[in-house]
ZADOVEX-738829 format. One record per residue (C-alpha): residue number from 1; residue in three letters; x, y, z. Coordinates in pm, 1 decimal, padded with zeros to 6 digits. Layout:
N
   resi   resn          X          Y          Z
    NUM    ALA          X          Y          Z
...
// end
This chain:
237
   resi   resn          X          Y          Z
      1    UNK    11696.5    11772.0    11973.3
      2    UNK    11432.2    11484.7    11972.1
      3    UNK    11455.6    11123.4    12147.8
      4    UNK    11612.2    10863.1    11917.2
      5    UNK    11419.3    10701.2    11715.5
      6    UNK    11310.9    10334.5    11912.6
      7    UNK    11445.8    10082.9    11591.1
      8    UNK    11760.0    10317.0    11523.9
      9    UNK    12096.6    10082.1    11501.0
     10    UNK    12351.0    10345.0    11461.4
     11    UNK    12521.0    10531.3    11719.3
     12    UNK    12765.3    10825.1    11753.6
     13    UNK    12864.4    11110.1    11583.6
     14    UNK    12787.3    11139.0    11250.5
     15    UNK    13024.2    11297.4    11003.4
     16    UNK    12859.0    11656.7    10856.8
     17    UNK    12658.5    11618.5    10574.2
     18    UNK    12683.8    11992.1    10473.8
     19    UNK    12900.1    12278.4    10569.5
     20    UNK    12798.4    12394.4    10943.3
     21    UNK    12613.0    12076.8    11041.5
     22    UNK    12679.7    11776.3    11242.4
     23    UNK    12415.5    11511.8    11431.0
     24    UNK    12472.9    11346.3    11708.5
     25    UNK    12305.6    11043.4    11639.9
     26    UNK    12099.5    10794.7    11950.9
     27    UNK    12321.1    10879.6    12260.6
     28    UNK    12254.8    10882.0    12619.8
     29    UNK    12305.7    11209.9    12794.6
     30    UNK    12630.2    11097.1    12920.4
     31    UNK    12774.2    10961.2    12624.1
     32    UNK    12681.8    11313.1    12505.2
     33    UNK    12823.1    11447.6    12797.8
     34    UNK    13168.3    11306.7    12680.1
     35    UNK    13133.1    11450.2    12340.9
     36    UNK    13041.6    11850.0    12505.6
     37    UNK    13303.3    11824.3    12759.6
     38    UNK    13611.2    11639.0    12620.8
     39    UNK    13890.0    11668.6    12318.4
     40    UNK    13975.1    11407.4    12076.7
     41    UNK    13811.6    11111.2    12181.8
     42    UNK    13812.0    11175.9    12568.7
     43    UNK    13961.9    10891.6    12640.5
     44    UNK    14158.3    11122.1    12966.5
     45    UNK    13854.5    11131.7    13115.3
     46    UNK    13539.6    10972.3    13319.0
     47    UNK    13155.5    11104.1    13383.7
     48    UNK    13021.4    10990.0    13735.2
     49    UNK    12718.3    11019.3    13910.2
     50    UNK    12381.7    11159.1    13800.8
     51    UNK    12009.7    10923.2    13755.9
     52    UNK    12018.2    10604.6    13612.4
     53    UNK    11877.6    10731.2    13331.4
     54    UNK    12140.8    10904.1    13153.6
     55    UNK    12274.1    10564.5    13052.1
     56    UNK    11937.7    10486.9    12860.1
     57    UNK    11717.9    10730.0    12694.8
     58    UNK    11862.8    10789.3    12405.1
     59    UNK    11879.3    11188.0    12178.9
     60    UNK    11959.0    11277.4    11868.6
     61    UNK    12039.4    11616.2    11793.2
     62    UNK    12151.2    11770.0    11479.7
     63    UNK    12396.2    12104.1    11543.4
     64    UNK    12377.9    12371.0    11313.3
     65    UNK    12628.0    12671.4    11282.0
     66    UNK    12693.4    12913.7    11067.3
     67    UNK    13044.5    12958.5    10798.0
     68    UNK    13296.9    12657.7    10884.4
     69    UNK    13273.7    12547.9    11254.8
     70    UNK    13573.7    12355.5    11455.4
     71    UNK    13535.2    12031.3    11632.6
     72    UNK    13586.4    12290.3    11923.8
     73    UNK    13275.2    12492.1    11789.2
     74    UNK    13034.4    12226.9    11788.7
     75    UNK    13156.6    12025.8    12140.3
     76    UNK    13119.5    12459.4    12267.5
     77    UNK    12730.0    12400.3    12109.5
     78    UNK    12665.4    12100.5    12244.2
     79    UNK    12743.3    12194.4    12590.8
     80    UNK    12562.6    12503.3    12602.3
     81    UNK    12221.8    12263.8    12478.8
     82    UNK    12276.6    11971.6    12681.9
     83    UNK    12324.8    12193.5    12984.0
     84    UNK    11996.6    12400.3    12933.5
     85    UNK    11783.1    12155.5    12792.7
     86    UNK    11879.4    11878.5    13065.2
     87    UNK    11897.0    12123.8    13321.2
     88    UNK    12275.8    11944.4    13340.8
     89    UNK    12474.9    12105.7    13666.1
     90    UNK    12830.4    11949.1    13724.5
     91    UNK    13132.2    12007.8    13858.2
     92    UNK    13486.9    11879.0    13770.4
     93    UNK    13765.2    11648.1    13971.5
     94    UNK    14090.0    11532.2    13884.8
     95    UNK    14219.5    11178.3    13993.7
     96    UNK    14543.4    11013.2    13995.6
     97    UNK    14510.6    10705.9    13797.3
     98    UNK    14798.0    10377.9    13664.4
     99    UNK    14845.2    10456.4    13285.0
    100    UNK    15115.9    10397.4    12999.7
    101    UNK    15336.1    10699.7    12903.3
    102    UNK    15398.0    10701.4    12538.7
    103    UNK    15752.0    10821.4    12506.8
    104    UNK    16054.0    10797.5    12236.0
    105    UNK    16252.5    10460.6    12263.8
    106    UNK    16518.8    10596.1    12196.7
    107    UNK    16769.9    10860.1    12337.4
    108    UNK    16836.1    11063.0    12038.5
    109    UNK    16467.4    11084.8    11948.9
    110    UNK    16468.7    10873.5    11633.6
    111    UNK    16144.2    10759.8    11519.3
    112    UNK    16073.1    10431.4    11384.9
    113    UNK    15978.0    10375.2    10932.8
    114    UNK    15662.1    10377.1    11002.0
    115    UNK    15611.5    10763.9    11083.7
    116    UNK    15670.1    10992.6    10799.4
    117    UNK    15590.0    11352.2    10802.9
    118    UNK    15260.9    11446.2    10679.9
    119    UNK    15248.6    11613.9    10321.5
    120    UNK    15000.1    11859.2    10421.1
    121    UNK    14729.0    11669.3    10207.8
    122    UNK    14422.3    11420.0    10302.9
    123    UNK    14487.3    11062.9    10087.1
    124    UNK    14023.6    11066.3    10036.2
    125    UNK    14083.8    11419.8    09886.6
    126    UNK    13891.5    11585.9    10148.6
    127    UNK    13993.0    11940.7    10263.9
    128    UNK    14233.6    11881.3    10599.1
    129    UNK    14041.2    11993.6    10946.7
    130    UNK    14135.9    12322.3    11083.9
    131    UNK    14460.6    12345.7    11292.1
    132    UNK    14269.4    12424.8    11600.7
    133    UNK    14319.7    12120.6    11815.3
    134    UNK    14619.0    11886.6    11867.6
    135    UNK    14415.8    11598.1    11973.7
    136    UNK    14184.3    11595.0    11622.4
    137    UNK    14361.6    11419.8    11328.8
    138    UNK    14371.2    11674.5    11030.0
    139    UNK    14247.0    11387.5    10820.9
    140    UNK    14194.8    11102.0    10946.7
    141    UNK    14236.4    10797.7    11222.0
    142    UNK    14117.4    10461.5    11229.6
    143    UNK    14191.2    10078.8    11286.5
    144    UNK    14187.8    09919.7    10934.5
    145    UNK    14431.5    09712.3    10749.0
    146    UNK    14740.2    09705.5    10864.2
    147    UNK    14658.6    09803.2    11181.5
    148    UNK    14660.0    10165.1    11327.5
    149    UNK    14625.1    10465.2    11006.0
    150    UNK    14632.4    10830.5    11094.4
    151    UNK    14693.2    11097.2    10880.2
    152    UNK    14813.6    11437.0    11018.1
    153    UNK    14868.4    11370.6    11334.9
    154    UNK    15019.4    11496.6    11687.1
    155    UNK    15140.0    11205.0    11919.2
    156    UNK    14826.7    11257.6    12118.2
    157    UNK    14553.6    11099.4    11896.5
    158    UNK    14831.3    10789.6    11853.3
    159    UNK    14779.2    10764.3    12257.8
    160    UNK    14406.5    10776.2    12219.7
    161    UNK    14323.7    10514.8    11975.8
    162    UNK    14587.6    10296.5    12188.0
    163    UNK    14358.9    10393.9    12516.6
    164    UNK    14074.3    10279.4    12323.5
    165    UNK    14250.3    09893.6    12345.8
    166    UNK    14196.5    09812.0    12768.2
    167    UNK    14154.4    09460.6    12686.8
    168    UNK    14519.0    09424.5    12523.4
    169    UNK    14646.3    09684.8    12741.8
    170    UNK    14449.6    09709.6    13082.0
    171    UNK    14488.3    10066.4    13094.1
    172    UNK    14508.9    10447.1    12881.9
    173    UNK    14741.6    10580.6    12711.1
    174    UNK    14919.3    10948.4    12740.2
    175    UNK    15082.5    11117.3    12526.8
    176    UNK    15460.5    11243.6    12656.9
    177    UNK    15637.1    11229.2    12347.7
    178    UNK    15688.8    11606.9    12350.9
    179    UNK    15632.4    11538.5    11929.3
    180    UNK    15372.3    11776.1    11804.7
    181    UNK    15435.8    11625.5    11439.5
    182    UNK    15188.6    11632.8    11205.3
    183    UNK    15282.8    11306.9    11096.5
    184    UNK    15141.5    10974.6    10922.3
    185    UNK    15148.4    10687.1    11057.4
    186    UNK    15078.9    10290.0    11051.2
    187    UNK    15174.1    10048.3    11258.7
    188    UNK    15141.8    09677.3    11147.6
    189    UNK    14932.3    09504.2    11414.2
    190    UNK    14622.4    09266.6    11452.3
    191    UNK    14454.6    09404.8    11755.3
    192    UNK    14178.1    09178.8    11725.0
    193    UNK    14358.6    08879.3    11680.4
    194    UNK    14649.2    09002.9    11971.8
    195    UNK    14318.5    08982.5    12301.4
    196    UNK    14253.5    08641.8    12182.2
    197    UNK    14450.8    08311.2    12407.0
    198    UNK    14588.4    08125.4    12115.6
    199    UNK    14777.8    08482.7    12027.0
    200    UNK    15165.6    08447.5    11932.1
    201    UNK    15277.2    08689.7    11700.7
    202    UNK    15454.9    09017.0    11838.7
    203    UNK    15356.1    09228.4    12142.9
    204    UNK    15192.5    09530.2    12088.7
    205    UNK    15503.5    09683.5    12305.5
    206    UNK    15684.2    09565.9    12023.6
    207    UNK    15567.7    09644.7    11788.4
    208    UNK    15540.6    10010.2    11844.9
    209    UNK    15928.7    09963.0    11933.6
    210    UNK    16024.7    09834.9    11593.4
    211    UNK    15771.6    10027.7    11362.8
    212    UNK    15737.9    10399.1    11549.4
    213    UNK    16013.6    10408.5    11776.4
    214    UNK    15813.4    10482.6    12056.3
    215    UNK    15754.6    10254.6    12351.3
    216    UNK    15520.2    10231.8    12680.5
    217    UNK    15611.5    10288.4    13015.9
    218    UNK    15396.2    10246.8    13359.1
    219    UNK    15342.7    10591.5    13493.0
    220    UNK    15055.7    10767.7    13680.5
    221    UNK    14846.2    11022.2    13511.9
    222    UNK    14551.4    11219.1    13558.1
    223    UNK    14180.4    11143.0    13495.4
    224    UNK    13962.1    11409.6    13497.3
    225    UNK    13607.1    11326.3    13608.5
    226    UNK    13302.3    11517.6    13532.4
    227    UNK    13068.5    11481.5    13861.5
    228    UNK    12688.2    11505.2    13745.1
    229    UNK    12559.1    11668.5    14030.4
    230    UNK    12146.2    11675.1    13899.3
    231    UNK    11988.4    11645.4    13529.6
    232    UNK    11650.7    11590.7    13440.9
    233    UNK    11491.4    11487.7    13124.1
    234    UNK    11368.8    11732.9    12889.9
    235    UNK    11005.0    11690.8    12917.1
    236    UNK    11027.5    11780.3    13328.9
    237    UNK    11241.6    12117.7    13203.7
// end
């Protein structure tokens, strides 16, 4: 682990340049805090508290493991360091929050044409991810043309990339499907062009109606909130 370099541009995780390595690339400690304690892209949950500045000095750190590691692995490695090398004590709460239940639209469970079942294979030729977590697409997931593409898929990373949308929905998204899939999926929609005033094609509500057979319903959920009770930077360790 090292502080970020000060002209560095890129942020996030970085995608493992070698069997048994991944970097974490310029995050604050609670952005990494999201990555150690969460699943998929923690979009279910919130970090709180802790000194100011955990939202500005910035880390990379570069995980190394040994034979093939899960996404589980390295978020396991990550909290171990973070925790001993910020001195990171926290404990956990769960809140009650307004979200949209992703559920069938219709009765008989029908799905809409734009979810097929997934052939097993990645479409970039890549090996698949290990089948170790429901909220990790096997290959991949990602807002590019037309819209919303995942391949391999539970219903759960289909709520998470909607959560990811609060301006065009105003809230998250959970999964309640009870579809564990894997399937692929794309669903036709501009979701940059759909936040803007002068919008007037179709509703994202129907849109997922008409192409997945799923809809949205108001609901409460829960939000679970990692408290950061004390940390201190790793020079005062």
């Amino acid at each position: 682990m090292k502080p970020a370099a000060p002209n560095d541009s890129v942020s996030g995780v970085m995608p493992n340049t070698s069997p048994g390595r991944i970097e974490f690339r310029n995050m604050t400690l609670r952005l990494l805090i999201y990555q150690a304690y969460g699943t998929g892209l923690s979009t279910a949950m919130n970090v709180s508290g802790g000194p100011d500045w955990i939202n500005r000095n910035r880390y990379t750190i570069e995980a190394v493991a040994q034979g093939n590691p899960s996404d589980r692995d390295y978020r396991a490695m990550l909290r171990s360091l973070i925790e001993e090398r910020f001195a990171l004590k926290t404990h956990t709460e769960t809140r009650e929050i307004d979200v949209f239940a992703l559920v069938p639209n219709r009765a008989d469970g029908r799905l809409g044409p734009n979810i097929k079942p997934w052939s097993g294979t990645c479409a970039s030729g890549k090996a698949p991810r290990a089948n170790d977590d429901p909220a990790m697409p096997r290959c991949t997931g990602a807002f590019r043309p037309p819209g919303l593409v995942l391949e391999g898929v539970t219903m759960i990373p289909v709520a998470e990339m909607l959560s990811t949308q609060r301006r065009l929905l105003g809230r998250i998204v959970q999964d309640r499907t009870g579809l564990t899939g894997p399937y692929n999926i794309e669903a036709e929609f501009d979701f940059a062009a759909a936040v803007q005033p002068d919008y007037t094609g179709p509703s994202i509500f129907t849109a997922l109606k008409e192409q997945l057979g799923l809809k949205l319903e108001a609901s409460k959920g829960p939000l679970q909130v990692i408290v950061v009770e004390s940390a201190s930077t790793p020079g005062e360790n």
